[in-house]
SEMIKOL-100220 format. One record per residue (C-alpha): residue number from 1; chain; x, y, z. Coordinates in steps of 0.02 Angstrom, whole numbers. Layout:
N
pt num NUM chaine A px X py Y pz Z
...
END
This chain:
459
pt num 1 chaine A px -2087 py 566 pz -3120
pt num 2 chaine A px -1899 py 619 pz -3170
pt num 3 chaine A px -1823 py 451 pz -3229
pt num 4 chaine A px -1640 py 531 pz -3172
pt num 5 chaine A px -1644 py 625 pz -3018
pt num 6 chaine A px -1454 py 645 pz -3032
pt num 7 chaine A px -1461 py 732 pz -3195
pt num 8 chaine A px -1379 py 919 pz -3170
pt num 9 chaine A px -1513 py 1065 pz -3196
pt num 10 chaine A px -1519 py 1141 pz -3333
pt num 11 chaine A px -1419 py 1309 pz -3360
pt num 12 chaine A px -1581 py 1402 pz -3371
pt num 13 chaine A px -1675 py 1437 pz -3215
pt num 14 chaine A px -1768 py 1299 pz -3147
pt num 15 chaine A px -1869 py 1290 pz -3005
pt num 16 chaine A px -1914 py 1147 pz -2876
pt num 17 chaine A px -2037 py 1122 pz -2745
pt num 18 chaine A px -1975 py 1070 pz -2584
pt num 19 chaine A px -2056 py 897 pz -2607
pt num 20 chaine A px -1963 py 880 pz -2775
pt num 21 chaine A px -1793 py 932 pz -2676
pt num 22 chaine A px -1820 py 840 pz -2530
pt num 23 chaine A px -1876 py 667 pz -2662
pt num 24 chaine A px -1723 py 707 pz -2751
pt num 25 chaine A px -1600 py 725 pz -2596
pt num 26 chaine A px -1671 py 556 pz -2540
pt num 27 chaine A px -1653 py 440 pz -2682
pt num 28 chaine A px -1458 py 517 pz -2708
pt num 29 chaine A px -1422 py 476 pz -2529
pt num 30 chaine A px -1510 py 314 pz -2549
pt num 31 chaine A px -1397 py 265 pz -2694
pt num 32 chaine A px -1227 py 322 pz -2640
pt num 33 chaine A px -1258 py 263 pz -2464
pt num 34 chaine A px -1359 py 82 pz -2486
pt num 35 chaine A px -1261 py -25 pz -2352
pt num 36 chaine A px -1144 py 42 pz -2259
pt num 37 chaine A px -1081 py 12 pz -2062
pt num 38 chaine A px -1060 py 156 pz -1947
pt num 39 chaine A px -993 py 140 pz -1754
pt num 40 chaine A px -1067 py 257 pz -1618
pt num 41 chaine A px -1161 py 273 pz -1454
pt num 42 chaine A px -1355 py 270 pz -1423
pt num 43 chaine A px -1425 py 420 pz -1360
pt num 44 chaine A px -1619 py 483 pz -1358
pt num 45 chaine A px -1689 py 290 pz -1354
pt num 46 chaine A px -1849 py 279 pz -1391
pt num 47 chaine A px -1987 py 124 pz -1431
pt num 48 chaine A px -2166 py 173 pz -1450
pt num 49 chaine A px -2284 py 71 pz -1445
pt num 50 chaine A px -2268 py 23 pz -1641
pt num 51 chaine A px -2113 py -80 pz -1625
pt num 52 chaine A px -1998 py 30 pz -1725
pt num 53 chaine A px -1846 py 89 pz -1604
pt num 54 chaine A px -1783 py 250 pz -1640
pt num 55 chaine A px -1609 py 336 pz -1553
pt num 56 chaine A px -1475 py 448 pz -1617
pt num 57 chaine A px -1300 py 393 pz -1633
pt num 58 chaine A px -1159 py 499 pz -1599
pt num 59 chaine A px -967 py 519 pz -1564
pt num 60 chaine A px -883 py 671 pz -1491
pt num 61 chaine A px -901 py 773 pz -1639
pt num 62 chaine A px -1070 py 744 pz -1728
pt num 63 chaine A px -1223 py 641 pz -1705
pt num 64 chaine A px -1358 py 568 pz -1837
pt num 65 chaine A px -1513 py 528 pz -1815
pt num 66 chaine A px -1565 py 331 pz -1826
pt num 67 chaine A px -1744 py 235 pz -1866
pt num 68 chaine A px -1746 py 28 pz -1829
pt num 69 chaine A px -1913 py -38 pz -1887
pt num 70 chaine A px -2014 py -160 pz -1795
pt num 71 chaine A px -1968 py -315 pz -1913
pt num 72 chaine A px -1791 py -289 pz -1890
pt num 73 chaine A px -1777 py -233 pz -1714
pt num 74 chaine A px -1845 py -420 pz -1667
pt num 75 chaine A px -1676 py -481 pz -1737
pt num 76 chaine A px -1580 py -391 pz -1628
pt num 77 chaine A px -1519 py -507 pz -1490
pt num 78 chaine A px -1450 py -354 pz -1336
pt num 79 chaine A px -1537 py -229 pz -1244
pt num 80 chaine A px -1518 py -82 pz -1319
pt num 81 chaine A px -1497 py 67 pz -1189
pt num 82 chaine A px -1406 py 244 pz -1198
pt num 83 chaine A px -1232 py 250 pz -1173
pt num 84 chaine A px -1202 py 88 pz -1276
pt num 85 chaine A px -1064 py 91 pz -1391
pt num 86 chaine A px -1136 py -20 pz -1556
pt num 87 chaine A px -1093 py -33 pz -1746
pt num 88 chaine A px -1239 py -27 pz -1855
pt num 89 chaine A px -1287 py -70 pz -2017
pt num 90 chaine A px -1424 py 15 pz -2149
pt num 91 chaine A px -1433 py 143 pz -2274
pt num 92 chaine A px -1430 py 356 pz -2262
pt num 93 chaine A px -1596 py 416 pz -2305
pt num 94 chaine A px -1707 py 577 pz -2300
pt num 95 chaine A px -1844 py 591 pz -2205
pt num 96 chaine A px -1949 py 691 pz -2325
pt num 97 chaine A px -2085 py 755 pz -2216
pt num 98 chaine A px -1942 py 852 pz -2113
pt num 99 chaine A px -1799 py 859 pz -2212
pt num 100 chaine A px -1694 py 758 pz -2102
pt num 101 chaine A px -1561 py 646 pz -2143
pt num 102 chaine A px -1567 py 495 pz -2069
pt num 103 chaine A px -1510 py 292 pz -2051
pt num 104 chaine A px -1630 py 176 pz -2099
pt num 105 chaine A px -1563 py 13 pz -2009
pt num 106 chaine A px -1575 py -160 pz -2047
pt num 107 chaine A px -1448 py -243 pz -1915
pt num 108 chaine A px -1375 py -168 pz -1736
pt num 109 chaine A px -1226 py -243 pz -1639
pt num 110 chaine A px -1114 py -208 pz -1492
pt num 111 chaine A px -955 py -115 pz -1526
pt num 112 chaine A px -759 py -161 pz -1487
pt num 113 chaine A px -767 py -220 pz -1295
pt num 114 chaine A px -940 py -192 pz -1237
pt num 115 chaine A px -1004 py -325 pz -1382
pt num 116 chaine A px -908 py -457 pz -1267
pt num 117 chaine A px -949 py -379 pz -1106
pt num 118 chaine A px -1136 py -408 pz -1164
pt num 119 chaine A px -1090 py -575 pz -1219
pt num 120 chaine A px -1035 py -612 pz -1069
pt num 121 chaine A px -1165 py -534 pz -948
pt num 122 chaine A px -1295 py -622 pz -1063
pt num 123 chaine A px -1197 py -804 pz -1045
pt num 124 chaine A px -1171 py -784 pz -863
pt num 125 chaine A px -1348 py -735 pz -839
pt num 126 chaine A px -1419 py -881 pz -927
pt num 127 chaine A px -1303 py -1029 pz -846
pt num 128 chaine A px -1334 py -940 pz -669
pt num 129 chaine A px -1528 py -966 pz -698
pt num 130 chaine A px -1498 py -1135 pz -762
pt num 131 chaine A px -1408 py -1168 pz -593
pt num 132 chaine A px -1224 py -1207 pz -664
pt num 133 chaine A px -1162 py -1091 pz -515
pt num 134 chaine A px -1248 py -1165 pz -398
pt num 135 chaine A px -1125 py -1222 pz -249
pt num 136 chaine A px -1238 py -1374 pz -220
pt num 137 chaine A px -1163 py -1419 pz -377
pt num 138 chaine A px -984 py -1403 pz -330
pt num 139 chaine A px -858 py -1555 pz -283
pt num 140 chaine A px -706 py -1553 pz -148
pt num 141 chaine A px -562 py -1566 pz -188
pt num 142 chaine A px -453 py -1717 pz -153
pt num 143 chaine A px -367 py -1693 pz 16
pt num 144 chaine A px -210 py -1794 pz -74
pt num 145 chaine A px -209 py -1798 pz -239
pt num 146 chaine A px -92 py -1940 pz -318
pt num 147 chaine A px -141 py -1891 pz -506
pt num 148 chaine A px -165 py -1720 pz -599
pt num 149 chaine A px -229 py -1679 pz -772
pt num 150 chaine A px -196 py -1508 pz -833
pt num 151 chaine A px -275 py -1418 pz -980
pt num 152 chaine A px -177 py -1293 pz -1044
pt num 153 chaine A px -62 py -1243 pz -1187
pt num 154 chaine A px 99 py -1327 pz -1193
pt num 155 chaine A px 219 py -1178 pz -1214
pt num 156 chaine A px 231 py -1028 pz -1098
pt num 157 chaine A px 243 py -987 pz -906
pt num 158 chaine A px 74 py -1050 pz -872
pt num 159 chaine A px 141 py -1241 pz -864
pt num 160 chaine A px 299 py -1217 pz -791
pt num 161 chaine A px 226 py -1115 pz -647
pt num 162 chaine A px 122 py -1260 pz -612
pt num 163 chaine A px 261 py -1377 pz -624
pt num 164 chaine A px 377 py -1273 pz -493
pt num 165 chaine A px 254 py -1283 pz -372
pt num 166 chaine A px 212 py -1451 pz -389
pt num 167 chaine A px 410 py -1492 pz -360
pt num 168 chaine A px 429 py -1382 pz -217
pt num 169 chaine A px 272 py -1418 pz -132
pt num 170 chaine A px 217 py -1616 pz -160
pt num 171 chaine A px 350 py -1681 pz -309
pt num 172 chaine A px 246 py -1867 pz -271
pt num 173 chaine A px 93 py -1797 pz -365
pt num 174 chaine A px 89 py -1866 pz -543
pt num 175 chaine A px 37 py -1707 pz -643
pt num 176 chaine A px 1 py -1756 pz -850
pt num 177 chaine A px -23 py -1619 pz -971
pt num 178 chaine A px -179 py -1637 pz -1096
pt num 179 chaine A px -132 py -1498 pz -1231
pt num 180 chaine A px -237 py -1371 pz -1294
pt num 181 chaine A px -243 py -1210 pz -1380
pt num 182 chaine A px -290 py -1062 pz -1276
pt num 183 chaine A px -333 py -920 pz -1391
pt num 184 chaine A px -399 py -918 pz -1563
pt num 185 chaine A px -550 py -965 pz -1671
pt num 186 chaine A px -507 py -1169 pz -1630
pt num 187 chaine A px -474 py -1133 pz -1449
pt num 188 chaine A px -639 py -1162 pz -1415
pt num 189 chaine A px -678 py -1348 pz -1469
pt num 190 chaine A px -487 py -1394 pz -1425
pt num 191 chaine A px -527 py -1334 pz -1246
pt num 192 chaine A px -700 py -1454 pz -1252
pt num 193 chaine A px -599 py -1599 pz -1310
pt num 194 chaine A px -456 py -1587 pz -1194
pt num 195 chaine A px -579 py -1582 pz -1034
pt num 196 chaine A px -670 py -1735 pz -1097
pt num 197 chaine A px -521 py -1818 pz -1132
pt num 198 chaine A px -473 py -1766 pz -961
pt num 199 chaine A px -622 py -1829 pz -865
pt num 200 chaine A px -602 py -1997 pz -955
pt num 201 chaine A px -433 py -2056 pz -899
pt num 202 chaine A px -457 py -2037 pz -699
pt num 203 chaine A px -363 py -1894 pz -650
pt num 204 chaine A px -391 py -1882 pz -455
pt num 205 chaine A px -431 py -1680 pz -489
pt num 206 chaine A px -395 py -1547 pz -666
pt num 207 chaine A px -328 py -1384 pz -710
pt num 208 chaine A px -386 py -1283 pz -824
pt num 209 chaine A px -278 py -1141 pz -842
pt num 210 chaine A px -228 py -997 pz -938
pt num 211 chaine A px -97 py -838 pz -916
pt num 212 chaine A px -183 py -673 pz -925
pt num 213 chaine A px -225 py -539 pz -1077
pt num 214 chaine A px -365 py -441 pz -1142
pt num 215 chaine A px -533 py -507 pz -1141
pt num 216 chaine A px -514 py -542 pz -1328
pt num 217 chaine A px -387 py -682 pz -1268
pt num 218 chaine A px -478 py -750 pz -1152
pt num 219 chaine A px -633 py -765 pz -1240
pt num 220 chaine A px -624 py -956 pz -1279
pt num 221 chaine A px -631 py -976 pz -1057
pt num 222 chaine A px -813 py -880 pz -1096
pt num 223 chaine A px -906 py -975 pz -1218
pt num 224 chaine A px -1045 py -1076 pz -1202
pt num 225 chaine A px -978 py -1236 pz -1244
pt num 226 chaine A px -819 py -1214 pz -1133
pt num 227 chaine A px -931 py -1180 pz -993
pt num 228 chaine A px -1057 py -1341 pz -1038
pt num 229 chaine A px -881 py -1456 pz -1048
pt num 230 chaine A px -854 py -1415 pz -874
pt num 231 chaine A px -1027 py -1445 pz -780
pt num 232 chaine A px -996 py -1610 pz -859
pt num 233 chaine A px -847 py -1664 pz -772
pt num 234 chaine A px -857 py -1776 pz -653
pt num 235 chaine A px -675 py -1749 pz -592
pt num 236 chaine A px -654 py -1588 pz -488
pt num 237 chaine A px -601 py -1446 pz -588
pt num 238 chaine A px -499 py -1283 pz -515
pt num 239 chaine A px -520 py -1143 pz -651
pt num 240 chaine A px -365 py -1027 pz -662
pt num 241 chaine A px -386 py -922 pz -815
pt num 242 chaine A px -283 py -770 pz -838
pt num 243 chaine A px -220 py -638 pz -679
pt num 244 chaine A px -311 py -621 pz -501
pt num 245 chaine A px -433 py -469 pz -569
pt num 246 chaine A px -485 py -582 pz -734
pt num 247 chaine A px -660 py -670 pz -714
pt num 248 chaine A px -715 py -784 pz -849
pt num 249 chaine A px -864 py -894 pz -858
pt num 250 chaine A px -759 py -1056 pz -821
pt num 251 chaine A px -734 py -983 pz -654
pt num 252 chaine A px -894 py -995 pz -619
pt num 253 chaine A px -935 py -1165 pz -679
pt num 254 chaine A px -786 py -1247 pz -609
pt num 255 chaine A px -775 py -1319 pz -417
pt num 256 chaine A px -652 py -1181 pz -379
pt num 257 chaine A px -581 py -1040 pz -442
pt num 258 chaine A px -401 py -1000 pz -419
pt num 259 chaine A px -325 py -825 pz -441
pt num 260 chaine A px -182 py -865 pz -542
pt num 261 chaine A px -115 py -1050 pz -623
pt num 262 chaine A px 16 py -1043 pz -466
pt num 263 chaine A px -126 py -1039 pz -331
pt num 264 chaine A px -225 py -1164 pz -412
pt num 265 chaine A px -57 py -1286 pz -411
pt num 266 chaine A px -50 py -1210 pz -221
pt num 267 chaine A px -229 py -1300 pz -191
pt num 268 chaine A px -198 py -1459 pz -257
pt num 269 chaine A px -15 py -1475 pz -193
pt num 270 chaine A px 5 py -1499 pz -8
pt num 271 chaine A px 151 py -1443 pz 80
pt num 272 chaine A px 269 py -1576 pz 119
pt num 273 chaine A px 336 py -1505 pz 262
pt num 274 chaine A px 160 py -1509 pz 334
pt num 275 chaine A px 154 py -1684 pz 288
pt num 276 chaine A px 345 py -1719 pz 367
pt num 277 chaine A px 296 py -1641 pz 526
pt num 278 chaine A px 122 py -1711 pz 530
pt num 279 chaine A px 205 py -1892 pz 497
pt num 280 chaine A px 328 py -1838 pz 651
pt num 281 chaine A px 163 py -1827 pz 757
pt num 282 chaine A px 64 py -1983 pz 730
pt num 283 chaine A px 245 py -2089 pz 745
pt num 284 chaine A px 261 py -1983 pz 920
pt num 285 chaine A px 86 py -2063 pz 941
pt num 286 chaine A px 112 py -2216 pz 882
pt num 287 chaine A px 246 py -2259 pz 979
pt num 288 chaine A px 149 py -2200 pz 1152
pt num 289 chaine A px 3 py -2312 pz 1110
pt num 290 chaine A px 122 py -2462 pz 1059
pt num 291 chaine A px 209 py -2431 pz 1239
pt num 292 chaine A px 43 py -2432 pz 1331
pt num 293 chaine A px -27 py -2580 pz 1222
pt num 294 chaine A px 142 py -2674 pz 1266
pt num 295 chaine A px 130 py -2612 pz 1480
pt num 296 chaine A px -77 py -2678 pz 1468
pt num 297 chaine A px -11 py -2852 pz 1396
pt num 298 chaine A px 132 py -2860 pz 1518
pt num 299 chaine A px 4 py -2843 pz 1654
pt num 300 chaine A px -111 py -2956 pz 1581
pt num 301 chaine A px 23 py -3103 pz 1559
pt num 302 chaine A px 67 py -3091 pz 1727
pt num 303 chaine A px -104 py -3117 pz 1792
pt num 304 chaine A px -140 py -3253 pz 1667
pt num 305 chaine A px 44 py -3344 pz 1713
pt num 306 chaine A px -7 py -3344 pz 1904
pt num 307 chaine A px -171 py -3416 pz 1875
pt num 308 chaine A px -110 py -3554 pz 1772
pt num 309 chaine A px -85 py -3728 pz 1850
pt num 310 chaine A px 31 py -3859 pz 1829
pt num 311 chaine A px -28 py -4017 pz 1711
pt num 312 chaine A px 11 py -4124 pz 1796
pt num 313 chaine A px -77 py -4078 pz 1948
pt num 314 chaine A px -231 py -4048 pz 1822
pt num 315 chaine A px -241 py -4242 pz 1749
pt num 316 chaine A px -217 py -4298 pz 1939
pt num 317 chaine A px -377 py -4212 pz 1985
pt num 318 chaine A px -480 py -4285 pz 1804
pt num 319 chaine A px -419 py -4432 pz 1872
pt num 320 chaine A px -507 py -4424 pz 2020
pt num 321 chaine A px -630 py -4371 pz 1943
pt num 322 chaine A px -633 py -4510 pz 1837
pt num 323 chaine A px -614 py -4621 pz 1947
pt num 324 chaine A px -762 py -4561 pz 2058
pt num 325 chaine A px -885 py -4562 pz 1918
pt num 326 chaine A px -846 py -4728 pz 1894
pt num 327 chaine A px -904 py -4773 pz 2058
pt num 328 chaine A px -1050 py -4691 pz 2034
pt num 329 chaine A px -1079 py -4796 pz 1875
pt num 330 chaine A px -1086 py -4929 pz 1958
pt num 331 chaine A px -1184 py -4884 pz 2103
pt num 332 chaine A px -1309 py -4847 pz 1984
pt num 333 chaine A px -1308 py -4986 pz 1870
pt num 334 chaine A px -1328 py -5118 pz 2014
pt num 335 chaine A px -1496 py -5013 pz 2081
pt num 336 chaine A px -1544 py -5005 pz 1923
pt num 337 chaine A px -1520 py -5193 pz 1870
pt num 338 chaine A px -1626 py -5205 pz 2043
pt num 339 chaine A px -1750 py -5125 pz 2010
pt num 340 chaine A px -1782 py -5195 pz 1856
pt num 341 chaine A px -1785 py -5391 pz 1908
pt num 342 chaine A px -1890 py -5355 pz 2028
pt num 343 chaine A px -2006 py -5276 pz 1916
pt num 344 chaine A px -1995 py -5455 pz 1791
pt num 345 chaine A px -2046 py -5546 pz 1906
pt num 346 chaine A px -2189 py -5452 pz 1967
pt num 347 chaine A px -2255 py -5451 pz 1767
pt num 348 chaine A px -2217 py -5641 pz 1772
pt num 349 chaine A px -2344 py -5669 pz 1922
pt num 350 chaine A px -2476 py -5553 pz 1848
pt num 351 chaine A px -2463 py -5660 pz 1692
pt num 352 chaine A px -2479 py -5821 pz 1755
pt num 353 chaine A px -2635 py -5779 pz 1840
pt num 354 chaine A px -2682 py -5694 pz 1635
pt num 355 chaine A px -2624 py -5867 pz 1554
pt num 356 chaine A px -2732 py -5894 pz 1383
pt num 357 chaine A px -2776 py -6081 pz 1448
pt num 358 chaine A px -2914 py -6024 pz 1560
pt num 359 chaine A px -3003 py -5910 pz 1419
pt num 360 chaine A px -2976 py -6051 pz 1284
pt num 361 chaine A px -3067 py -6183 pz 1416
pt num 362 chaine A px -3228 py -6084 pz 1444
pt num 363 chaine A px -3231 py -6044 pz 1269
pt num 364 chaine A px -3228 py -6215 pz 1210
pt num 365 chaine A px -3387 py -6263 pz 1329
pt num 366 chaine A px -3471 py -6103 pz 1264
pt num 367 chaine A px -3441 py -6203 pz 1106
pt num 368 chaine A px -3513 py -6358 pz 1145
pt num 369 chaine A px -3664 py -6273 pz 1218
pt num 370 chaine A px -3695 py -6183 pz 1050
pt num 371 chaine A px -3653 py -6342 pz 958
pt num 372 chaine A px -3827 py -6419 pz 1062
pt num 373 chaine A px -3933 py -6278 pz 1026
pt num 374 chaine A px -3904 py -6256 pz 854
pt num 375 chaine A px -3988 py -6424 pz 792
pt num 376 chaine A px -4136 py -6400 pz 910
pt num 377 chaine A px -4142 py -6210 pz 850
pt num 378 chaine A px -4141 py -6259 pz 646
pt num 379 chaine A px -4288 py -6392 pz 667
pt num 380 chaine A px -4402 py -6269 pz 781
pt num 381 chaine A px -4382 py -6147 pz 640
pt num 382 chaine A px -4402 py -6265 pz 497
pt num 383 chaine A px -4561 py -6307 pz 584
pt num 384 chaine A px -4638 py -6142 pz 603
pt num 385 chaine A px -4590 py -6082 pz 415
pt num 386 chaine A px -4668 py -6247 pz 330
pt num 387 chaine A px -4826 py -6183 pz 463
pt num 388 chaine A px -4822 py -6005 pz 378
pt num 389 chaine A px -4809 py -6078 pz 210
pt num 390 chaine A px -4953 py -6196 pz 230
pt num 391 chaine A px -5062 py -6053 pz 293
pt num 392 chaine A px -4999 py -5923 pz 139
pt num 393 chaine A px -5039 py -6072 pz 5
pt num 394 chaine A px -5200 py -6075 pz 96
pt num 395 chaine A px -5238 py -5913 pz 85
pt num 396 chaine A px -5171 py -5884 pz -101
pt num 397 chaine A px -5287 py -6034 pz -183
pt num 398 chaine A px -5427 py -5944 pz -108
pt num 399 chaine A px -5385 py -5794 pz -210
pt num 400 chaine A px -5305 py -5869 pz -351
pt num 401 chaine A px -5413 py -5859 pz -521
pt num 402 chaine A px -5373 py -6047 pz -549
pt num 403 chaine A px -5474 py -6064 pz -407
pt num 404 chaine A px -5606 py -5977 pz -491
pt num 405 chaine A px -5602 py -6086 pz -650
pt num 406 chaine A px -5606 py -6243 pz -565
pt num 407 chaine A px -5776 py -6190 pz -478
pt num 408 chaine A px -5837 py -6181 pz -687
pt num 409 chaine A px -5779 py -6010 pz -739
pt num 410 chaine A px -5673 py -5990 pz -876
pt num 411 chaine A px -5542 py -5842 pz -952
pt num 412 chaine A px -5565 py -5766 pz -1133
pt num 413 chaine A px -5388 py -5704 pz -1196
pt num 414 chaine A px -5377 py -5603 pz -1361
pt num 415 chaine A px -5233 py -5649 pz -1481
pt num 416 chaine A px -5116 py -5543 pz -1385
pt num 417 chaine A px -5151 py -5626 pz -1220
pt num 418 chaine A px -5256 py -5485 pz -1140
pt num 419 chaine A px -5405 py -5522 pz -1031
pt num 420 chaine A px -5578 py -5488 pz -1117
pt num 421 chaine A px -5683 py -5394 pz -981
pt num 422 chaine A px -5823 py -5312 pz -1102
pt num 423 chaine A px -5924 py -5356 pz -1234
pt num 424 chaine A px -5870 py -5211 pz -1340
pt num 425 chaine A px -5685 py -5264 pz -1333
pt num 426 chaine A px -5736 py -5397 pz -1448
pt num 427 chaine A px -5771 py -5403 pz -1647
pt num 428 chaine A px -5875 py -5523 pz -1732
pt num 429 chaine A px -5763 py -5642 pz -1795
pt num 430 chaine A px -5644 py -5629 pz -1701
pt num 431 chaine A px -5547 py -5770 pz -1632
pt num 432 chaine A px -5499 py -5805 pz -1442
pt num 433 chaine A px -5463 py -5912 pz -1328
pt num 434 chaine A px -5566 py -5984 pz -1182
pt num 435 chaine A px -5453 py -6024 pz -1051
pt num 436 chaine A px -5533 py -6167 pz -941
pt num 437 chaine A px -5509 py -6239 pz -731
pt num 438 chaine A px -5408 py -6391 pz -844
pt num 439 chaine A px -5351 py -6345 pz -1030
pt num 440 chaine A px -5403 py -6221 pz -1174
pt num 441 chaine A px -5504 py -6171 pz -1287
pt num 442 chaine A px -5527 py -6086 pz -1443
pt num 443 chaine A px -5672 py -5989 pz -1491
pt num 444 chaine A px -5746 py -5886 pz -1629
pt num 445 chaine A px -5864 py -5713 pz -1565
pt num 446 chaine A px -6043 py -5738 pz -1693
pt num 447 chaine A px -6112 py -5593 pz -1605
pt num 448 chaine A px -6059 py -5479 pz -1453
pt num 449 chaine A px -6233 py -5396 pz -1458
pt num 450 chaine A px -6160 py -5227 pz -1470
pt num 451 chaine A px -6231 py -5176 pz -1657
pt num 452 chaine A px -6368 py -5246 pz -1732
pt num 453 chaine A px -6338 py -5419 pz -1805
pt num 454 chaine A px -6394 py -5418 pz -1987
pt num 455 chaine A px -6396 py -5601 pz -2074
pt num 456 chaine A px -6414 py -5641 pz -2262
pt num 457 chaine A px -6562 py -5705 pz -2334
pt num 458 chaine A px -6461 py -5794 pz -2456
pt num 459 chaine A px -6371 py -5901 pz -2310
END
């Protein structure tokens, strides 16, 4: 391999292949040319199936041809399409096969205007599917407004337009400026700030509003976070960026969109002569229904003064009354003080003929009569018990075992008291006692005649 393709030939003839050219060609291009940016528009766009993207870019005069590889073309955020004017980035290289000079890209973006048109098609596309534009979304305005926030820079025409018609229009409204830049790389979070600021400090409705320029100017009305800021707001917003044929994003995220900064005062501010002259009418109406409210109560007094009576002639007739009453009181007290001695002395007959004296009498010879029997009663019954005890004595000696013993018979007991019934209950030797019809005895068993009785020869 030649370590310095860039070395001249030497003077004497020397011949290449058209590899060895083409090899050569390529690495000088791809050292002079390593990085650089070139601005054109896409034409021939193609993507196979591979993932590279290959188009040719051109200007009115020339054209080269252009190769974006799959692992770079994922980077690139737009739709590419012919027709789009873009600045790319890479290095100029040789196709070696062919012979043809190429760019081999690394990065691809929009050109001058359309990069921001893009921008902004791409924004708008993605808030209107996350439903920011939704009218659902929107919020009236205030019919009469009382205070005004507006969010806008504090020098130029924009704020005294808004002022003038404020003063012309409804000069009661309280308008308060919350300053901002407009334009410029801090536009954008000043803008942010200002609305929240804004939304904080109870403004009945806001302005946000900007004079006019290029679309470079108003870029800060199209960003993301502008647009975010807004949705937020609670208070009612009227977006007024730039002249009537400018559309930024905040237009469509705010609750209205006003042509110009003086239409969007125009919305907000109503006419005071409408007001005078609407005033004019309800008095006018007013002042008929206080007449015909006054006429009704006229009528109404009148009817209520002829049907009211004198006082006097009113307490003569409760006396009357009174009086009248009180006769009937009385009336009715004397039947019913009547009524109710006859009815005492009717209970006083009915209990003299109940007196106690009567009961207590024939109680007292029930007494007596029970007082005889009783006696009589006791010694009848004493009688026939000592009779059934006689005949139950009777009947127990006959059974009794002391019977038994006095006929001759007699009881042996062991040492624990227990009746001896058998023979074999017993153990020679053993001591018991003989219990007689009159005392005791105590014994000693020689023999019960159950074994064999064996006796010594010696005794």
């Amino acid at each position: 391999m030649i370590k310095d393709p860039f070395q001249r030939l030497n003077l004497d003839r020397e011949v290449l292949s058209v590899s060895q050219l083409n090899n050569r060609a390529r690495l000088l291009l791809e050292d002079v040319f390593a990085s650089i940016w070139v601005e054109g528009e896409i034409s021939n766009l193609a993507k196979p199936a591979s993932g590279h993207i290959y188009f040719t870019l051109k200007d009115s005069q020339a054209q080269v041809r252009c190769a974006l590889f799959r692992q770079n073309a994922a980077r690139v955020r737009q739709a590419l399409r012919d027709g789009l004017a873009v600045k790319v980035r890479g290095k100029v290289s040789l196709f070696e096969g062919r012979g043809d000079y190429q760019l081999i890209l690394d990065a691809v973006e929009p050109a001058g205007d359309g990069a921001l048109r893009l921008a902004f098609e791409a924004l708008k596309e993605k808030l209107s599917g996350e439903g920011l534009f939704a009218a659902e979304r929107k919020v009236a305005l205030p019919a009469h407004p009382r205070r005004i926030g507006i969010v806008s820079s504090p020098t130029g025409a924009v704020i005294r337009d808004i002022v003038s018609v404020f003063r012309r229009r409804a000069p009661q409204v309280e308008l308060t400026l919350i300053p901002t830049a407009v334009q410029g790389r801090e536009a954008t979070g000043q803008i942010v700030r200002a609305l929240q600021l804004a939304d904080r400090r109870g403004f009945d409705a806001l302005i946000l509003a900007r004079g006019g320029g290029s679309l470079e100017d108003l870029w800060s009305f199209n960003e993301e976070a502008v647009a975010r800021a807004i949705d937020a707001c609670a208070t009612p917003i009227v977006s007024a960026v730039g002249h009537e044929t400018d559309v930024s994003i905040s237009d469509f995220v705010a609750d209205v969109r006003a042509p110009t900064p003086s239409a969007a005062a125009e919305l907000l501010a109503p006419d005071s002569s409408e007001l005078v002259q609407r005033l004019h009418g309800l008095q006018r109406r007013l002042l008929l229904y206080i007449k015909g409210r006054l006429a009704r109560e006229h009528m109404q007094l009148d009817g209520l003064r002829r049907r009211l009576r004198h006082p006097g002639e009113r307490l003569r007739q409760q006396a009357q009354r009174l009086d009248d009453l009180e006769m009937r009181l009385q009336r009715a007290f004397t039947r019913q003080l009547t009524a109710r001695q006859e009815r005492l002395a009717r209970l006083q007959t009915r209990l003299a003929g109940q007196h106690p004296e009567r009961a207590l009498q024939l109680l007292r010879q029930r007494l007596a009569s029970l007082a005889e029997r009783l006696p009589r009663a006791m010694r009848e019954g004493l009688k026939e018990r000592r009779l059934q005890l006689h005949s139950q004595v009777q009947t127990l000696n006959a059974v009794s075992p002391l019977a038994t013993l006095g006929r001759g018979y007699s009881i042996l007991l062991d040492e624990r008291g227990r009746a001896i019934r058998r023979a074999g209950d017993t153990q020679p030797g053993q001591r018991l006692k003989a219990r007689l019809g009159e005392g005791e005895l105590d014994v000693r068993v020689e023999d019960n005649h159950v074994q064999p009785a064996t006796l010594s020869l010696l005794d």
